[in-house]
C-alpha positions in Angstrom: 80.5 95.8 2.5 81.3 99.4 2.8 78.2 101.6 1.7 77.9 103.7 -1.9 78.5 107.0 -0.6 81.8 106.2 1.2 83.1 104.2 -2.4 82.1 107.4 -4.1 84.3 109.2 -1.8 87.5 107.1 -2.4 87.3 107.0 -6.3 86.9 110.9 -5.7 90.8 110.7 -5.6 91.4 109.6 -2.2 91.7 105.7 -3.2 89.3 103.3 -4.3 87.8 99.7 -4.2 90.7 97.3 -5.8 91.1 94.3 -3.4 94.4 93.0 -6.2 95.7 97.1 -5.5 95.6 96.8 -2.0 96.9 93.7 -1.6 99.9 94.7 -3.5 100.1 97.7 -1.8 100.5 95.7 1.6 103.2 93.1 0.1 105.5 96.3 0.2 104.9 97.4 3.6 105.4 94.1 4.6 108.6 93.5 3.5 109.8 96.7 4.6 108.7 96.4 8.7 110.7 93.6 9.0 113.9 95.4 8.6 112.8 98.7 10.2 112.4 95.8 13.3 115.5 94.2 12.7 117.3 97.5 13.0 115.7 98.8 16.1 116.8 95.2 17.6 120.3 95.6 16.6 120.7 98.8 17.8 118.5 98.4 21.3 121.5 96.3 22.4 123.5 99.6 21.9 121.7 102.9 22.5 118.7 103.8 24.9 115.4 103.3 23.0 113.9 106.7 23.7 116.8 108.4 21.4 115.7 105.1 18.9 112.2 106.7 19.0 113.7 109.7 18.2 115.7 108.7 15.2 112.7 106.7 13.9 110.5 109.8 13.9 113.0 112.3 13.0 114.6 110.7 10.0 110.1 109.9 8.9 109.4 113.8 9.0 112.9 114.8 7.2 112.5 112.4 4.5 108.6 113.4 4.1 109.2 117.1 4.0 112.3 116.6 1.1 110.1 114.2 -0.8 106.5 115.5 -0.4 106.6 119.1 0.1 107.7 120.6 -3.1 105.0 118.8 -4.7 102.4 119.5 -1.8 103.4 122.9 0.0 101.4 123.5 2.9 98.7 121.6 2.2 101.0 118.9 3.5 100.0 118.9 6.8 96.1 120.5 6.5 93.8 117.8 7.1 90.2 118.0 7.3 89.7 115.4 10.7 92.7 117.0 12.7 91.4 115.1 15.8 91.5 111.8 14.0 95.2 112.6 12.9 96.2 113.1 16.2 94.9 109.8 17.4 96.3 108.1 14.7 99.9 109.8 16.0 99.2 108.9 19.2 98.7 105.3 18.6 101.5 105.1 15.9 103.8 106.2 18.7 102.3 103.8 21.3 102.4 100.9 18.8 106.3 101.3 17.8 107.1 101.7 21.3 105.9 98.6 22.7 107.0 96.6 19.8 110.7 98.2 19.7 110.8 97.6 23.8 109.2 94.6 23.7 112.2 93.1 20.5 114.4 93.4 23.7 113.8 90.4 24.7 111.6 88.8 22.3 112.9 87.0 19.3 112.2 88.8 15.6 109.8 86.0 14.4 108.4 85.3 17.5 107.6 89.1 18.2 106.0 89.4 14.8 103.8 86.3 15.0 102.1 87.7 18.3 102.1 91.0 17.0 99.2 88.9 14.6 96.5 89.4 16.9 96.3 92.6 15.3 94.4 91.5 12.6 92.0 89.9 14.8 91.0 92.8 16.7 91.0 95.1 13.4 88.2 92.5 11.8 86.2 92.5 14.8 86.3 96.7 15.1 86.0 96.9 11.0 82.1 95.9 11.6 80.9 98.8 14.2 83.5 101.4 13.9 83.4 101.1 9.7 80.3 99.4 9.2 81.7 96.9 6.8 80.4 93.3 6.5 82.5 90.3 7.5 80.9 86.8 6.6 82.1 83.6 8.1 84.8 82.2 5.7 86.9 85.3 6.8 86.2 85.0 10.0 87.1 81.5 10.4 90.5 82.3 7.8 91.8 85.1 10.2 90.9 82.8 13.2 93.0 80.3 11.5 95.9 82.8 10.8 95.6 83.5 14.7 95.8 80.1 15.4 98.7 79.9 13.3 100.3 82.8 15.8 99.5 80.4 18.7 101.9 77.2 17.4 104.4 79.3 17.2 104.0 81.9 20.7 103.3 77.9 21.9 101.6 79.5 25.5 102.7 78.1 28.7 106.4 78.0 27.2 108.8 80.6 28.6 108.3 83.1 25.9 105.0 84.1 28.1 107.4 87.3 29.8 107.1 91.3 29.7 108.5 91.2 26.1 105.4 89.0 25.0 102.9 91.5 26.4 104.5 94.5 25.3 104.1 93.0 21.9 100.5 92.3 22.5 99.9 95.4 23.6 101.6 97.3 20.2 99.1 94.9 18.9 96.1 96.4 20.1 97.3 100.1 19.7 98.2 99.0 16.1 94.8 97.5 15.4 93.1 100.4 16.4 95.8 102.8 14.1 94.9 100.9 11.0 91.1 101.3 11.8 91.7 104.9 12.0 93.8 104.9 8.7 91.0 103.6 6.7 88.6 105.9 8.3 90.7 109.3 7.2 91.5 107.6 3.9 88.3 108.4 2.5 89.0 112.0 3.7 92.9 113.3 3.4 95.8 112.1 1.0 98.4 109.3 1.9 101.4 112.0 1.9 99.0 114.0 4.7 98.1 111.0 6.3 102.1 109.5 6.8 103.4 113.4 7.6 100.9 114.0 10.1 101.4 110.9 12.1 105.5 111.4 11.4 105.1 114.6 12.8 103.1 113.8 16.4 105.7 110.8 16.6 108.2 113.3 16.3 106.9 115.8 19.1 106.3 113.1 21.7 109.4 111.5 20.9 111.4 114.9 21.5 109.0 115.6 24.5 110.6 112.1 25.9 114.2 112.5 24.6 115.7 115.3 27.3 115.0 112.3 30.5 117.4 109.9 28.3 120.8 109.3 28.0 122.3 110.3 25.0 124.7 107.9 23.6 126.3 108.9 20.6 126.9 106.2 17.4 130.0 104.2 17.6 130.4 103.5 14.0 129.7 105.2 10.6 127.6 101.4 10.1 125.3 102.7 13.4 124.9 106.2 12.2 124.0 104.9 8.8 121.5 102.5 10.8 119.9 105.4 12.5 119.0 107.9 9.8 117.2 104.5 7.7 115.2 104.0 10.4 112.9 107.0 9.3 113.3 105.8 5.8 111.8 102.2 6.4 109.3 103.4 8.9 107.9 106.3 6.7 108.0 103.7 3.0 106.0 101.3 5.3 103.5 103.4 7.0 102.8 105.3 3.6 102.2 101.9 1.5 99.9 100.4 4.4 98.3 103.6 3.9 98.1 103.4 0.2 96.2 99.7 1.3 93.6 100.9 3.4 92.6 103.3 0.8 91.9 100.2 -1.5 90.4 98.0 0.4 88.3 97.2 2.8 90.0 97.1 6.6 89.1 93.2 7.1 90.5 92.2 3.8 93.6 94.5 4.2 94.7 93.7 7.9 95.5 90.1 7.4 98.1 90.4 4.3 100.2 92.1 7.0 100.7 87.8 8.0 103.5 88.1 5.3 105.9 89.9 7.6 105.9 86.7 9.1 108.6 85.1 6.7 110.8 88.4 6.6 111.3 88.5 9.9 111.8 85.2 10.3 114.6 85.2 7.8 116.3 88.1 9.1 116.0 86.7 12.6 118.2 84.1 11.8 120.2 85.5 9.6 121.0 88.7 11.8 120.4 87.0 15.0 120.5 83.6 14.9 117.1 82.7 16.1 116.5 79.8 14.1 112.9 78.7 13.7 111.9 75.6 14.8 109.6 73.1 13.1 107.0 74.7 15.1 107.7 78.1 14.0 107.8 76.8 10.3 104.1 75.2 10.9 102.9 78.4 12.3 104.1 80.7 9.6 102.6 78.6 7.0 99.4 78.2 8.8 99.5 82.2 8.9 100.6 82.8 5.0 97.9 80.1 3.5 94.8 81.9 6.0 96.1 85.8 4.7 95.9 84.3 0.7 92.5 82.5 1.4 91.2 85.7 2.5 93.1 87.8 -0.4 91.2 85.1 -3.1 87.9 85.7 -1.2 87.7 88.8 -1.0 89.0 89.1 -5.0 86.1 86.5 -5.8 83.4 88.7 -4.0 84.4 91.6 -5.9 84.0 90.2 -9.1 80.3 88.9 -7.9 79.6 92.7 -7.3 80.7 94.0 -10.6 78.5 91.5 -12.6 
């Protein structure tokens, strides 16, 4: 339970406690990361991933200065925790560059199901880095969800390679980067929250670019590819954003189980990595733990308000 001062903060236009909001809010990021993943994995087998990175980041502070700075000005990227904006850069970068190298070798479902240990480590830093209370039924849900994860990584299999860890390790930065978002929710806008951390993608990602080889796009299909991947990148970040301002960081991590069933769909359809019966149990192991804890958290609420 987050304390009274820091709800009155959010209502104070900077979000709000609305467990149905955030949840919806998270539905759309999650169906956008999928394809933001699906097109870094069609175009790794191209085009060096450090001029991916730099796509990414470039096309998320283009389309955030057109869409957000005639309303916002310069107040766009004034923040009032600049140190907490930076980290929250840092790790963004660090997250999407494991996860992009790691879909090298890693199939789309499979990445994103041990990419899930994400929501683990957010639950378990939610209680002394935000002070919010988690009781046992959603601890034992987003253990459940995890375990979920496990049928389908199925350990000991050869899936266990660099790819896997790489993963794991976008994970952790990740887990850590939605921590932080909650935290500065209470404090700056969404729009200065995504521009910021578009913005210190962008200068480490340009810092990088020089050591790489630059290989043009082949087709107008490729070019196409490479200015969306700001687009979806910036839309997803923004709306997961949106969620943490809503609700609490151990309700809002474990919704992100959804992604589960676009990427698994995309995988096969764009790759052909067809899920087996494993894969299928897994995912809806995953799904039924992230809409127990959705219905709990939505039940507790209404306790509150009576």
């Amino acid at each position: 339970m987050t304390n009274p001062s820091s709800h009155s903060a959010r209502t104070a236009g900077r979000g709000g406690n609305s467990a149905l909001r955030a949840a919806l809010y998270m539905c759309v990021a999650v169906s956008l990361f999928p394809i933001l993943n699906a097109s870094v994995k069609y175009l790794g087998r191209s085009y060096p991933m450090p001029e991916i990175f730099w796509a990414r980041f470039a096309g998320h502070v283009v389309f955030c200065l057109v869409a957000l700075f005639p309303r916002y000005g310069r107040s766009l990227i004034r923040t009032a925790r600049p140190g907490v904006q930076a980290w929250r850069s840092i790790l963004l970068f660090g997250a999407s560059a494991f996860y992009f190298v790691g879909l090298r070798t890693v199939a789309l479902p499979t990445a994103s199901a041990i990419a899930f240990i994400g929501p683990i480590i957010v639950t378990a830093l939610s209680v002394p880095m935000l002070g919010e209370r988690v009781g046992p039924r959603r601890w034992a849900a987003v253990t459940i969800g995890f375990g979920g994860a496990l049928i389908i990584i199925q350990p000991g299999s050869d899936v266990v390679q660099w790819g896997a860890i790489f993963v794991m390790l976008d994970a952790l930065c990740y887990a850590f980067y939605q921590i932080l978002s909650r935290k500065i929710g209470t404090v700056d806008p969404a729009a200065v929250s995504i521009t910021l951390a578009g913005i210190g993608g962008f200068a480490i990602s340009s810092a990088i670019l020089p050591f790489s080889k630059i290989v043009l796009p082949s087709s107008l299909f490729d070019g196409l590819v490479f200015i969306l991947l700001g687009l979806w990148g910036l839309l997803g970040h923004f709306f997961v954003i949106k969620a943490f301002q809503w609700g609490a960081a151990s309700f809002v991590a474990p919704m992100g189980y959804g992604e589960l069933v676009g990427s698994t769909l995309l995988g096969y359809f764009l790759f052909a990595d067809f899920p087996d019966l494993w894969t299928w149990i897994g995912a809806a192991t995953i799904v039924a733990s992230g809409l127990y804890i959705a219905y709990r958290e939505h039940k507790l609420q209404r306790l509150r308000r009576v």
